[in-house]
N, CA, C and O atoms as a Tinker XYZ file with bonds, in Angstrom:
   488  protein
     1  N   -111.183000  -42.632000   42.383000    73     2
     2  CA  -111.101000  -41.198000   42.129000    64     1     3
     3  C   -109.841000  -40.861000   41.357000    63     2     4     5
     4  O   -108.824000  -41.535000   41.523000    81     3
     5  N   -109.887000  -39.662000   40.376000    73     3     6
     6  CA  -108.707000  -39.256000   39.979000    64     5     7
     7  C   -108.865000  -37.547000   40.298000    63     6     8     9
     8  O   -109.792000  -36.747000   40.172000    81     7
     9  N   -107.579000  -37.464000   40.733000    73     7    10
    10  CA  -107.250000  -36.289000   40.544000    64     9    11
    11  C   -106.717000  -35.110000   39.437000    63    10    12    13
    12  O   -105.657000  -35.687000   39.192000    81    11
    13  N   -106.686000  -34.509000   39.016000    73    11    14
    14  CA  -106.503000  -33.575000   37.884000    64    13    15
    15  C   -106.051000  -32.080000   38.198000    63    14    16    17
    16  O   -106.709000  -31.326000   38.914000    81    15
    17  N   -104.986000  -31.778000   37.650000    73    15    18
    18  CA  -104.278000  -30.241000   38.439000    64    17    19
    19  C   -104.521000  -29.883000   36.787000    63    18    20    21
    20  O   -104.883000  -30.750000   35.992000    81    19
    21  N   -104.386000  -29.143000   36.586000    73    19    22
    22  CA  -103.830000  -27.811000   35.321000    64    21    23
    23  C   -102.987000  -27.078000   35.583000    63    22    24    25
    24  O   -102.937000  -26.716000   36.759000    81    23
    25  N   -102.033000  -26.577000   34.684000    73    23    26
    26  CA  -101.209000  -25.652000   34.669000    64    25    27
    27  C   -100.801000  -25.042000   33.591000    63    26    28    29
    28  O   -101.019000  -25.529000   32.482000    81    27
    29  N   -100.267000  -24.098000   33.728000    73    27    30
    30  CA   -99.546000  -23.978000   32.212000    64    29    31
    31  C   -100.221000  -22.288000   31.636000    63    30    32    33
    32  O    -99.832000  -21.741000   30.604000    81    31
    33  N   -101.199000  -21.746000   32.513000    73    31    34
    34  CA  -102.111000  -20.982000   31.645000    64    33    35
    35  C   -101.280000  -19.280000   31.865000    63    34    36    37
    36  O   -100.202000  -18.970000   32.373000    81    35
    37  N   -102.150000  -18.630000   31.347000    73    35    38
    38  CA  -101.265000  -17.118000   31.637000    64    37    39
    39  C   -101.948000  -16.519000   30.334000    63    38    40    41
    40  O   -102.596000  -17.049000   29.431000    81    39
    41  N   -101.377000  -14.620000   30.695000    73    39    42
    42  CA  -101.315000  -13.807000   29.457000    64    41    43
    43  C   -100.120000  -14.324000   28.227000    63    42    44    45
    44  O    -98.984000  -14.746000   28.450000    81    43
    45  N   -100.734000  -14.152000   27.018000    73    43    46
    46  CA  -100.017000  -14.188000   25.930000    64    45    47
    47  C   -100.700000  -13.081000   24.556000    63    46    48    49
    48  O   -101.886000  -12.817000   24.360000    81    47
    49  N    -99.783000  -12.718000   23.957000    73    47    50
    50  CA  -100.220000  -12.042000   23.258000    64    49    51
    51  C   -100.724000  -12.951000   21.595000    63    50    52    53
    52  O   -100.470000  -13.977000   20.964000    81    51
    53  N   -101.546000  -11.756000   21.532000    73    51    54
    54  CA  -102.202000  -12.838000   19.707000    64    53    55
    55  C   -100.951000  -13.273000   18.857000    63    54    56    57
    56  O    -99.919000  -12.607000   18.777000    81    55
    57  N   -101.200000  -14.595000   18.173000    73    55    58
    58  CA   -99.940000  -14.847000   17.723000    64    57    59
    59  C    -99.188000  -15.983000   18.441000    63    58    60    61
    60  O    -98.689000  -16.986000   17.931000    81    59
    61  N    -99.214000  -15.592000   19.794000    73    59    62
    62  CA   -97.908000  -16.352000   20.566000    64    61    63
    63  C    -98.762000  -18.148000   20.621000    63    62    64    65
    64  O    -99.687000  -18.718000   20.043000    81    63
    65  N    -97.769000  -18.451000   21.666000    73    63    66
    66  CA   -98.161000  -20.060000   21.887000    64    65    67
    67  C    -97.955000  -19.714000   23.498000    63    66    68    69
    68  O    -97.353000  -18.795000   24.054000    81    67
    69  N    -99.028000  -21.317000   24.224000    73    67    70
    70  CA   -99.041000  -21.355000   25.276000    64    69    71
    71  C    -98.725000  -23.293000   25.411000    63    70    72    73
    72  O    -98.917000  -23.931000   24.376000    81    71
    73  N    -98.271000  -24.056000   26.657000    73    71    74
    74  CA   -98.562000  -25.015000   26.311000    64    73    75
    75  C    -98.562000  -25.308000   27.989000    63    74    76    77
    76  O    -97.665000  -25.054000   28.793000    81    75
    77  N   -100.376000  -26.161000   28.311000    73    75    78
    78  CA  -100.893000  -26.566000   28.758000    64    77    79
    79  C   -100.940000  -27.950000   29.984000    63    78    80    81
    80  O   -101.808000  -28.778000   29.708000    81    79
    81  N   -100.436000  -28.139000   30.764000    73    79    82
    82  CA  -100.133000  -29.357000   31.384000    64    81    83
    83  C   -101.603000  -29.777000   32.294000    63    82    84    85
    84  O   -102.436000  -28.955000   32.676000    81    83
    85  N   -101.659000  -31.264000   32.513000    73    83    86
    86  CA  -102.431000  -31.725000   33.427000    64    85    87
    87  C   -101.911000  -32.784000   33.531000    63    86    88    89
    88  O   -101.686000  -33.689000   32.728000    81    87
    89  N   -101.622000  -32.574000   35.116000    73    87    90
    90  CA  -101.478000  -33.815000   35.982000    64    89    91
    91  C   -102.357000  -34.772000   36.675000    63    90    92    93
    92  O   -103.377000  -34.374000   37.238000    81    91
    93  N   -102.036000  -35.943000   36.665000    73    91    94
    94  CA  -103.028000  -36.844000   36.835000    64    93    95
    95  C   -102.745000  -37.248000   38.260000    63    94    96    97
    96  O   -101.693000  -36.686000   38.565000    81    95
    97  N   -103.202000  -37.972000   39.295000    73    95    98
    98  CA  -103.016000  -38.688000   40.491000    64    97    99
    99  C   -104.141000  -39.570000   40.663000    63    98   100   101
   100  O   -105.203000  -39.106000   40.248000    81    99
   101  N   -104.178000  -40.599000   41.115000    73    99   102
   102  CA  -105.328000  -41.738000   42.155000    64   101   103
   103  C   -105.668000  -42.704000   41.271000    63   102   104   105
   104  O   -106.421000  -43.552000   41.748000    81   103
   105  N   -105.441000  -42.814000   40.435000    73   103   106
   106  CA  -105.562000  -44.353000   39.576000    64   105   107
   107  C   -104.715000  -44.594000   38.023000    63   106   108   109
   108  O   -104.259000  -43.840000   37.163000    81   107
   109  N   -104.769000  -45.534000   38.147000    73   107   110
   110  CA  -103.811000  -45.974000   36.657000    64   109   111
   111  C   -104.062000  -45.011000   34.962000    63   110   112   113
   112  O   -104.672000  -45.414000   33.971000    81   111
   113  N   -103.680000  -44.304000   35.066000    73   111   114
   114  CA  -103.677000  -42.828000   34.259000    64   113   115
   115  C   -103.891000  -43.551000   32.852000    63   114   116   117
   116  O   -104.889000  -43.133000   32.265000    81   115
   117  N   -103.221000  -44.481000   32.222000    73   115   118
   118  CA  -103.248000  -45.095000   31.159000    64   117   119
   119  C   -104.408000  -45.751000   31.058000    63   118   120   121
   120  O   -104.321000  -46.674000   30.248000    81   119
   121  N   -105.712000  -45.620000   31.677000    73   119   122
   122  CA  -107.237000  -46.708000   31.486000    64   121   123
   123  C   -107.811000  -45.522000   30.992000    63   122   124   125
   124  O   -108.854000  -45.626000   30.347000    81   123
   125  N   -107.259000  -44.294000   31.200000    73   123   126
   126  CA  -108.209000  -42.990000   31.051000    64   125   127
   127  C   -107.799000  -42.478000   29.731000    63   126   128   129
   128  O   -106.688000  -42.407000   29.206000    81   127
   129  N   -109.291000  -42.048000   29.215000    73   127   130
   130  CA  -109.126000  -41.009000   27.467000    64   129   131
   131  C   -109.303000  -39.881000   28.583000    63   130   132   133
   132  O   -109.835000  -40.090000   29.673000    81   131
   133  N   -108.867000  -38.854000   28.228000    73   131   134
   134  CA  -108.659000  -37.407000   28.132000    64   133   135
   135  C   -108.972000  -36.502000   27.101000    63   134   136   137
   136  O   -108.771000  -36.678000   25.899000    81   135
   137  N   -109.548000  -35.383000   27.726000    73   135   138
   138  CA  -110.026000  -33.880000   27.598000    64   137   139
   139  C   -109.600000  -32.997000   27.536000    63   138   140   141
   140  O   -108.656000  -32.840000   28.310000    81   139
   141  N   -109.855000  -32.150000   26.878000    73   139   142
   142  CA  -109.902000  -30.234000   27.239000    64   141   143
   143  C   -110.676000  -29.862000   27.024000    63   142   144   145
   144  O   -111.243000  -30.399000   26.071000    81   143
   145  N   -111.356000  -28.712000   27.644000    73   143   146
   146  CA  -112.292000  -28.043000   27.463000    64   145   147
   147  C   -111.789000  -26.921000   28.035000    63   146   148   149
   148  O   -110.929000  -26.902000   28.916000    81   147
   149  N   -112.669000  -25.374000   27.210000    73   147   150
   150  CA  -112.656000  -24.369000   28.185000    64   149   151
   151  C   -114.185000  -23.538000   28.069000    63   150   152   153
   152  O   -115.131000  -23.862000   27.351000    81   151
   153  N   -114.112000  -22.559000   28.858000    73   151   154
   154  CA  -114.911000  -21.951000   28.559000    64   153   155
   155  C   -114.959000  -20.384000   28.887000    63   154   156   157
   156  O   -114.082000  -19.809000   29.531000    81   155
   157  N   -115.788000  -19.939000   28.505000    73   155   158
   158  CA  -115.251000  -18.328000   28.458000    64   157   159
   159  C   -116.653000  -17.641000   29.344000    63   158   160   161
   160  O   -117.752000  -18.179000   29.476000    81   159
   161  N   -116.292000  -16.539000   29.785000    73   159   162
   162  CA  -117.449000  -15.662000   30.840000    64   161   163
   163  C   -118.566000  -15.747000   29.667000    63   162   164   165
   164  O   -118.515000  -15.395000   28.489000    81   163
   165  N   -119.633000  -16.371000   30.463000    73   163   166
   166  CA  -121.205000  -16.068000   29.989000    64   165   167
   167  C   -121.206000  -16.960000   28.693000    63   166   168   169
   168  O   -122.129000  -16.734000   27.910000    81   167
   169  N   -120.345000  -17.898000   28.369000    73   167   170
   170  CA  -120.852000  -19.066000   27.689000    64   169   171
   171  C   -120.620000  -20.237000   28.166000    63   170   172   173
   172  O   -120.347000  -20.253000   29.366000    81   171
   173  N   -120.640000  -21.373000   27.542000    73   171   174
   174  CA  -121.188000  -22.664000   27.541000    64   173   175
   175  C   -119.570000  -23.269000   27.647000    63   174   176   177
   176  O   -118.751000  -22.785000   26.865000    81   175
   177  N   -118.999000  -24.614000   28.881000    73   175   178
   178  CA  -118.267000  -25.052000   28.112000    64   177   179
   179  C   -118.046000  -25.868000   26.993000    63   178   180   181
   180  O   -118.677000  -26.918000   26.870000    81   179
   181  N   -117.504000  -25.629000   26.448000    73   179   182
   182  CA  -116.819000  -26.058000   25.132000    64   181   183
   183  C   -115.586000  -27.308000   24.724000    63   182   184   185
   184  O   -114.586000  -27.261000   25.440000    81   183
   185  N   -115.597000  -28.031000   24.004000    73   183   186
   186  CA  -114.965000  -28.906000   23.959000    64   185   187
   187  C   -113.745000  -28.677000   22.983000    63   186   188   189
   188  O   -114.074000  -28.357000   21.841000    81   187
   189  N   -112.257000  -28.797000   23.262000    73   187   190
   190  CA  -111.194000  -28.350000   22.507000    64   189   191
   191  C   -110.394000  -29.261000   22.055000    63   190   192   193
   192  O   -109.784000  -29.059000   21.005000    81   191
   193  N   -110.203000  -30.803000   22.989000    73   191   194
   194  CA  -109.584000  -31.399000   22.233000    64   193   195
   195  C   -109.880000  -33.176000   23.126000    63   194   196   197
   196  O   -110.720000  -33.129000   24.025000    81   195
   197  N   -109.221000  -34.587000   22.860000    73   195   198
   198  CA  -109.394000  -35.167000   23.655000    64   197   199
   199  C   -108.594000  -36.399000   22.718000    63   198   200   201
   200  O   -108.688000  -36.436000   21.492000    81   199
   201  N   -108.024000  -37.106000   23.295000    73   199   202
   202  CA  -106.684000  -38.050000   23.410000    64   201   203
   203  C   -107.012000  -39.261000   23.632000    63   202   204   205
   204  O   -108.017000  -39.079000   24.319000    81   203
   205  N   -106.855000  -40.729000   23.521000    73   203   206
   206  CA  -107.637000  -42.281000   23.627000    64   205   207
   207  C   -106.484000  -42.331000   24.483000    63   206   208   209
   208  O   -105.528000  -41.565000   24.356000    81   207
   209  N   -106.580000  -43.309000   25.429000    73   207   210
   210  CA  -105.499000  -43.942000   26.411000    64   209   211
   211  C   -104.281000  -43.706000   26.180000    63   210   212   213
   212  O   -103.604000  -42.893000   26.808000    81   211
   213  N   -103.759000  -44.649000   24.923000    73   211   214
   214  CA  -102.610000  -44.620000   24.492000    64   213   215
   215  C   -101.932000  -43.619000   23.314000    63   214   216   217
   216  O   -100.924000  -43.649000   22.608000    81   215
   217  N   -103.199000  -42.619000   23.540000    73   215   218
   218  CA  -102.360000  -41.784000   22.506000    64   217   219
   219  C   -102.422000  -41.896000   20.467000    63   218   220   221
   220  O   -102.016000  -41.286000   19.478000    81   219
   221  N   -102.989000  -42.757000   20.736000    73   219   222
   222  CA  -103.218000  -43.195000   19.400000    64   221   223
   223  C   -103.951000  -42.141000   18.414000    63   222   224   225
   224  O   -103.595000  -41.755000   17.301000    81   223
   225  N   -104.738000  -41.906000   18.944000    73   223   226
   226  CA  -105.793000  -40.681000   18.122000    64   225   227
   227  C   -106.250000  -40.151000   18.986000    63   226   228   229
   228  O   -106.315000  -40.547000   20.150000    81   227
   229  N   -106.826000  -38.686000   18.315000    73   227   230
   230  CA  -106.976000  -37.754000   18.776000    64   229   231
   231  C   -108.084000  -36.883000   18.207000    63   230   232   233
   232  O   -108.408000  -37.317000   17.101000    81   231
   233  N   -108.777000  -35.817000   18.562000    73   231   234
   234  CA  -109.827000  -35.150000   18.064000    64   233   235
   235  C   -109.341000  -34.082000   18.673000    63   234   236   237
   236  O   -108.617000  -34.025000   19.667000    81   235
   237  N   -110.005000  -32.811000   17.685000    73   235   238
   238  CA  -109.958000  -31.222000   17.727000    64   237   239
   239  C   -111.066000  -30.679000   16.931000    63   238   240   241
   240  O   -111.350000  -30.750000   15.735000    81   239
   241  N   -111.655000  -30.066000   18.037000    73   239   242
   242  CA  -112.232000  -29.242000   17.592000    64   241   243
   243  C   -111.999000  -28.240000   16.388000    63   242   244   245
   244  O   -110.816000  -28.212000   16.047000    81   243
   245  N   -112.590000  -27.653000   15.874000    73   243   246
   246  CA  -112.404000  -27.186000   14.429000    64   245   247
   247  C   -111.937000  -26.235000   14.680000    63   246   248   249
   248  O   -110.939000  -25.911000   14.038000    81   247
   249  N   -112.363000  -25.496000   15.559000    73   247   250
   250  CA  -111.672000  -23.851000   15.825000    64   249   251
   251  C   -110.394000  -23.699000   16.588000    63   250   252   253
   252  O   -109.968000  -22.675000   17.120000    81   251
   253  N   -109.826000  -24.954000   16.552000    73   251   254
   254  CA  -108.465000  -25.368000   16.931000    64   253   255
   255  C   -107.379000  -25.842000   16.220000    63   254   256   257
   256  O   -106.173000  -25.661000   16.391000    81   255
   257  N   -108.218000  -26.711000   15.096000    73   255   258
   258  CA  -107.308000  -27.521000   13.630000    64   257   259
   259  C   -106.046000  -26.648000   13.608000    63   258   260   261
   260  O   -105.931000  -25.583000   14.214000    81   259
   261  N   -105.231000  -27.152000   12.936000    73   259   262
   262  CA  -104.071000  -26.347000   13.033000    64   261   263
   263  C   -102.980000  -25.589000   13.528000    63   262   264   265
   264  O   -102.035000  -24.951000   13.065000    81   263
   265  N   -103.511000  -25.924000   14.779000    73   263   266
   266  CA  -103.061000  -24.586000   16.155000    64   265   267
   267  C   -102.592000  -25.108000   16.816000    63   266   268   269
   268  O   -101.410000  -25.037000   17.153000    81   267
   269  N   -103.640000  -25.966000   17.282000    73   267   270
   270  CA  -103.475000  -26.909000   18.496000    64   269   271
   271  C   -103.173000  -28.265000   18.635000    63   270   272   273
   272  O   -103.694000  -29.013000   17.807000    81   271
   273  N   -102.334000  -28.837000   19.631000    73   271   274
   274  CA  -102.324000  -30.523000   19.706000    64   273   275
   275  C   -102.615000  -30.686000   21.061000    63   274   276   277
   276  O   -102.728000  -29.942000   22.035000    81   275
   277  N   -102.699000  -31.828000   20.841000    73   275   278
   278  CA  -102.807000  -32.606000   22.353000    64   277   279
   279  C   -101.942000  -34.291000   22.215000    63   278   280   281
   280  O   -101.729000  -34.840000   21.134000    81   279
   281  N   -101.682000  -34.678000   23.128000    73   279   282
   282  CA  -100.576000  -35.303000   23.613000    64   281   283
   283  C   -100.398000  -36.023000   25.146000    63   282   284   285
   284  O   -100.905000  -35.606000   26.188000    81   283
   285  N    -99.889000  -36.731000   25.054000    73   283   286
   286  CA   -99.657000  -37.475000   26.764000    64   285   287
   287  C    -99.101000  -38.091000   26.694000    63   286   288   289
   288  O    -98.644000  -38.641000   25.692000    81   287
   289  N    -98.866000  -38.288000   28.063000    73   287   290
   290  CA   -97.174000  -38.851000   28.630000    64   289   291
   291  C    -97.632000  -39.804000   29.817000    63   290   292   293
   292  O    -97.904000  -39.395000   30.945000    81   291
   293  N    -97.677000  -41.076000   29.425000    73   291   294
   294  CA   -98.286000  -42.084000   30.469000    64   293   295
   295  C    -97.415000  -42.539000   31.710000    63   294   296   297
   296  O    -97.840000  -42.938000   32.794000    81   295
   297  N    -96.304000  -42.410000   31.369000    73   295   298
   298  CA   -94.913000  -42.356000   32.326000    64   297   299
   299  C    -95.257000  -41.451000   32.939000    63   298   300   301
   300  O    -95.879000  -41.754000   33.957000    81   299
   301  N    -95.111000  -40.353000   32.747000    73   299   302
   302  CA   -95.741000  -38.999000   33.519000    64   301   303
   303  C    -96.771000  -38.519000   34.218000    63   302   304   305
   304  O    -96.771000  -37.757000   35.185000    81   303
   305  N    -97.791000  -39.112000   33.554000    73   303   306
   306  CA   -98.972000  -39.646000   34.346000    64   305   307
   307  C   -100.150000  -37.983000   34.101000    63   306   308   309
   308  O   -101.085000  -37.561000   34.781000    81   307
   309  N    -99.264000  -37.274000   32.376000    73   307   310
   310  CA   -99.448000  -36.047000   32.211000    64   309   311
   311  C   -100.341000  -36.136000   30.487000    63   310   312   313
   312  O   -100.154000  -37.003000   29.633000    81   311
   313  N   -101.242000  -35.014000   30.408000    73   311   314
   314  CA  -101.593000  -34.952000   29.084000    64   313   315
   315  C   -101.534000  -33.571000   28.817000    63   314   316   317
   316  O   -102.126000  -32.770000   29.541000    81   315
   317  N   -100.861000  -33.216000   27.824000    73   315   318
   318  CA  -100.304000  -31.596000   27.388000    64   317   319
   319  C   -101.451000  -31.053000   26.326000    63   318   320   321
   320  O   -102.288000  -31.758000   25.764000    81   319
   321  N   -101.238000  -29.282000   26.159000    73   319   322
   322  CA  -102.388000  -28.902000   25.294000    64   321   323
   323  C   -101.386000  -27.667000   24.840000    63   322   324   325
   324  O   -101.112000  -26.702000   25.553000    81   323
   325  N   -100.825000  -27.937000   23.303000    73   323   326
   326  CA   -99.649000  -27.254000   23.002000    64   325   327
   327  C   -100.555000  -26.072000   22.226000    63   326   328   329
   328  O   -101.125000  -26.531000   21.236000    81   327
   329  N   -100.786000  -24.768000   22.448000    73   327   330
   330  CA  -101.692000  -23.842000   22.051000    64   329   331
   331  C   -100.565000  -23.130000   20.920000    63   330   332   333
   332  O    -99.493000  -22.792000   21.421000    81   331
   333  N   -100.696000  -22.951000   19.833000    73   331   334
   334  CA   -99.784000  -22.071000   18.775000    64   333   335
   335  C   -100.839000  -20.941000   17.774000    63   334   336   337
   336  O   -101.906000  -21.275000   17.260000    81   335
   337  N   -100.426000  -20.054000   17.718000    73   335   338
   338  CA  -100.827000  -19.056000   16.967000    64   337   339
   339  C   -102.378000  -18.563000   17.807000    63   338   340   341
   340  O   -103.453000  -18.376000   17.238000    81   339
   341  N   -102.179000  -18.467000   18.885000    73   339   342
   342  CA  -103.528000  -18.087000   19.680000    64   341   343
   343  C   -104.275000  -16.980000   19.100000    63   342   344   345
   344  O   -104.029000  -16.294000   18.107000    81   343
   345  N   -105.013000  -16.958000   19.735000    73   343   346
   346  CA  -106.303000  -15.568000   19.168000    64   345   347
   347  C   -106.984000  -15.514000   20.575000    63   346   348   349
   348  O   -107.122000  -16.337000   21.480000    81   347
   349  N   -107.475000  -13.784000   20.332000    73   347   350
   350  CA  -107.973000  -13.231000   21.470000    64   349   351
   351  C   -109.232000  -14.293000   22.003000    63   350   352   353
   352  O   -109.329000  -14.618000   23.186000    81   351
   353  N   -110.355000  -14.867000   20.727000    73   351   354
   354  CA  -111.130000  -15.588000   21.087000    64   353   355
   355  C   -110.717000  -17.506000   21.788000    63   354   356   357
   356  O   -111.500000  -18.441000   21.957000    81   355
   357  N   -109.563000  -17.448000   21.971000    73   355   358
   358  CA  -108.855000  -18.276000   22.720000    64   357   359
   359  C   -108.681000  -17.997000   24.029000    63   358   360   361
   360  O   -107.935000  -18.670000   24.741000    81   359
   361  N   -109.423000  -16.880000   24.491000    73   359   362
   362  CA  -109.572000  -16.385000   25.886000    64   361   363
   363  C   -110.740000  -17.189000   26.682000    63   362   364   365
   364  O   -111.939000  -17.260000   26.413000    81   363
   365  N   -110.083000  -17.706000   27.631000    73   363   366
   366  CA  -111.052000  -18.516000   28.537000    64   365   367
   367  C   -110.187000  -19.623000   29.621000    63   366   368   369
   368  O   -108.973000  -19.807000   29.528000    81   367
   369  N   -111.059000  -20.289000   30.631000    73   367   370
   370  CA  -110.457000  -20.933000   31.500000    64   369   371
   371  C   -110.817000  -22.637000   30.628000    63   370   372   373
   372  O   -111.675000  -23.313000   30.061000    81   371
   373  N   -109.363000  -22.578000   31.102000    73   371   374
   374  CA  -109.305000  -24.664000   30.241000    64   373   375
   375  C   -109.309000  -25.333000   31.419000    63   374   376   377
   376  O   -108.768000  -24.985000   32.468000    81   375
   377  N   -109.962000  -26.338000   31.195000    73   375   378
   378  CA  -110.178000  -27.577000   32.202000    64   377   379
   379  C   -109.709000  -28.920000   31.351000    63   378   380   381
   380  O   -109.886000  -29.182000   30.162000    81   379
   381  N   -109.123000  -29.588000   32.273000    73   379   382
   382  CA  -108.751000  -31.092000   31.670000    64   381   383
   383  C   -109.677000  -31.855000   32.267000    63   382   384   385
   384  O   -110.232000  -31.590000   33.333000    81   383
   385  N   -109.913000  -33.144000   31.350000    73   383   386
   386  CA  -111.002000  -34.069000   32.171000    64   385   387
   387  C   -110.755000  -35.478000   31.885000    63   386   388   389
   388  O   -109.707000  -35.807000   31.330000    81   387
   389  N   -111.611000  -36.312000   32.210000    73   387   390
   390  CA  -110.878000  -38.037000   32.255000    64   389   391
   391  C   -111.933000  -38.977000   32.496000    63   390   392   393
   392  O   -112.534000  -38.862000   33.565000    81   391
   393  N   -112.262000  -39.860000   31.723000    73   391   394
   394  CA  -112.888000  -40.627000   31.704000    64   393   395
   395  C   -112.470000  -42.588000   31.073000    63   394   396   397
   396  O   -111.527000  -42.987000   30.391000    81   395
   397  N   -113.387000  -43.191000   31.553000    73   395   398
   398  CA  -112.364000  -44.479000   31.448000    64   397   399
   399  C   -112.909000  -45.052000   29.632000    63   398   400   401
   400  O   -112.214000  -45.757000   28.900000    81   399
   401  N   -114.224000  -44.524000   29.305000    73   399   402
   402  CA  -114.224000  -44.784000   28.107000    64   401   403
   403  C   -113.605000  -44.616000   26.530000    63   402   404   405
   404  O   -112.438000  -44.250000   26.671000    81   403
   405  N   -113.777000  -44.682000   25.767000    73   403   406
   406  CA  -112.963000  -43.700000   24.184000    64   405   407
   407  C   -113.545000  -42.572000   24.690000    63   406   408   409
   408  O   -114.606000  -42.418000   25.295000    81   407
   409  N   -112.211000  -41.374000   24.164000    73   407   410
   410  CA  -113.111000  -40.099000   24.417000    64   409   411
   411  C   -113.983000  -39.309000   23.414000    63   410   412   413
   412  O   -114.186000  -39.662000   22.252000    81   411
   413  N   -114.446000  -38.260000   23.972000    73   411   414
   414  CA  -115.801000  -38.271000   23.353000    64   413   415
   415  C   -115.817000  -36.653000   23.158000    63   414   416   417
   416  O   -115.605000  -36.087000   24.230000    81   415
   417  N   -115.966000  -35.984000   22.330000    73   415   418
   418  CA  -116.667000  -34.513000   21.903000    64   417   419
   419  C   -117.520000  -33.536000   22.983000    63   418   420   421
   420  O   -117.703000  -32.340000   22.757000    81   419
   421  N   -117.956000  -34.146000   24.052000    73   419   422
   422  CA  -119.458000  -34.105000   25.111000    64   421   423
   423  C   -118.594000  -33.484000   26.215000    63   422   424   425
   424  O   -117.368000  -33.588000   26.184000    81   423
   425  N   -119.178000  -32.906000   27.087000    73   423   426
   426  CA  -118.826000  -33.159000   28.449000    64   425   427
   427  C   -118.960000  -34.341000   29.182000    63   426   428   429
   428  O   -118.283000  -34.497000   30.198000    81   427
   429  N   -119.934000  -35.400000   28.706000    73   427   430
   430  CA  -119.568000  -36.560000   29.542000    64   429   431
   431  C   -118.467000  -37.425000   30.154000    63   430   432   433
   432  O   -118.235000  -38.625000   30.004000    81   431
   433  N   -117.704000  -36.270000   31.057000    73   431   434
   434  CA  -116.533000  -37.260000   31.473000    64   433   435
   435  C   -116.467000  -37.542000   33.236000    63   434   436   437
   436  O   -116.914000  -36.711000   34.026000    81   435
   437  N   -116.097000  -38.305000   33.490000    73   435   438
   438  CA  -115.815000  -37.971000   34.792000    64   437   439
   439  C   -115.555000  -37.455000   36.171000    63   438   440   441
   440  O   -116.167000  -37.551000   37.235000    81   439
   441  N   -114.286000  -36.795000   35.747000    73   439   442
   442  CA  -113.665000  -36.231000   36.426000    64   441   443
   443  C   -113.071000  -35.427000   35.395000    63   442   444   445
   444  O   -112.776000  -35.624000   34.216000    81   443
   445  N   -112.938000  -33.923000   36.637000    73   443   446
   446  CA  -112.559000  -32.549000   36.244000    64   445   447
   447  C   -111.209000  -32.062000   37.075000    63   446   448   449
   448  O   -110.820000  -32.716000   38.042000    81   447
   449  N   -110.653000  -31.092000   36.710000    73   447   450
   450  CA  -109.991000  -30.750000   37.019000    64   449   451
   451  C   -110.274000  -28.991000   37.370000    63   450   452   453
   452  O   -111.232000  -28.499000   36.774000    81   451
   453  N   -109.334000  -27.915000   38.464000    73   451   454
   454  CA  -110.333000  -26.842000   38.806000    64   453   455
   455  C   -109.881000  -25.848000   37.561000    63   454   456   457
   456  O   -110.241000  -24.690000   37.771000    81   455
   457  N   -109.129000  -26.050000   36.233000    73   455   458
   458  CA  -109.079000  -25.083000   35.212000    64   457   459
   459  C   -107.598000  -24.090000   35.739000    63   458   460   461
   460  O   -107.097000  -23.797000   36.824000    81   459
   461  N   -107.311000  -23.829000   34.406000    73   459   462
   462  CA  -106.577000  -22.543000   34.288000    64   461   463
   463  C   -106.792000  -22.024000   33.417000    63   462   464   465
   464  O   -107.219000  -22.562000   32.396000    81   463
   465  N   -106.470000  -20.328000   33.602000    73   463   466
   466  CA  -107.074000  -19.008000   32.977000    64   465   467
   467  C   -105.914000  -18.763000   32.088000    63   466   468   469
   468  O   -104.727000  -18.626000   32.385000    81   467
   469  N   -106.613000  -18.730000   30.724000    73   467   470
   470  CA  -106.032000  -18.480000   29.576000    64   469   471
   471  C   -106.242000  -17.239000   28.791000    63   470   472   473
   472  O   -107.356000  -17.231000   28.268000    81   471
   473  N   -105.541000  -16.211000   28.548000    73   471   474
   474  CA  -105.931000  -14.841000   28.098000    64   473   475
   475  C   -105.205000  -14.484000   26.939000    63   474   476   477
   476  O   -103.977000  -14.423000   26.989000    81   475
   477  N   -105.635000  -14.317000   26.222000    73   475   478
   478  CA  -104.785000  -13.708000   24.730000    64   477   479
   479  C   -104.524000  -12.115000   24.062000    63   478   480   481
   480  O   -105.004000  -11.823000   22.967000    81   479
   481  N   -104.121000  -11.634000   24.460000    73   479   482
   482  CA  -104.633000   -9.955000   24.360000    64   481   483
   483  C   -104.330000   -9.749000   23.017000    63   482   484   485
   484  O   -103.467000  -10.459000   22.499000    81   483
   485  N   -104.845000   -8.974000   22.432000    73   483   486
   486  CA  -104.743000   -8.307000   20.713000    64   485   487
   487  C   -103.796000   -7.570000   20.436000    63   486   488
   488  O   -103.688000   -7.103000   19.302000    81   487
């Protein structure tokens, strides 16, 4: 089993930056690719970004390019989600997730984490 916390979330106004933490616990953090996802009231979740073991590469979603990174800290046992130049449609709850394969675009992962609420006001 792994465990998965989030943190990091809150009001910010359009424009600003937010940046994202998830903590890992219960197995060797470095076998796991990593996730973000969020999703917003009355849609689908959505896939935002996701990280290979070591950090090597990375994927983003398109409606993120530019904005956003992602990142991890295997010492730490942490993978970050550095949010810049937000937008109101950046409103939604993010979940981190973990799986032992390359990561993947899908929800097919593992293990979840219970999300934090991300709000961007105009």
């Amino acid at each position: 089993q792994v465990q998965l916390v989030e943190s990091g979330g809150g009001l910010v106004q359009a424009g600003g930056s937010l940046r994202l933490s998830c903590a890992a616990s219960g197995r060797t953090f470095s076998n796991y690719a990593m996730g973000w996802f969020r999703q917003a009231p009355g849609k689908e979740r959505e896939f935002v970004a996701a990280i290979n073991w070591s950090g090597s590469y990375s994927y983003l979603a398109d409606s993120v390019k530019g904005r956003f990174t992602i990142s991890r800290d295997n010492a730490k046992n942490t993978v970050y989600l550095q949010m810049n130049s937000m937008k109101p449609e950046d409103t939604a709850v993010y979940y981190c997730a973990a799986r032992r394969q390359v990561p993947v675009t899908t929800t097919l992962y593992d293990y979840w984490g219970q999300g934090t609420q991300v709000t961007v006001s105009s």
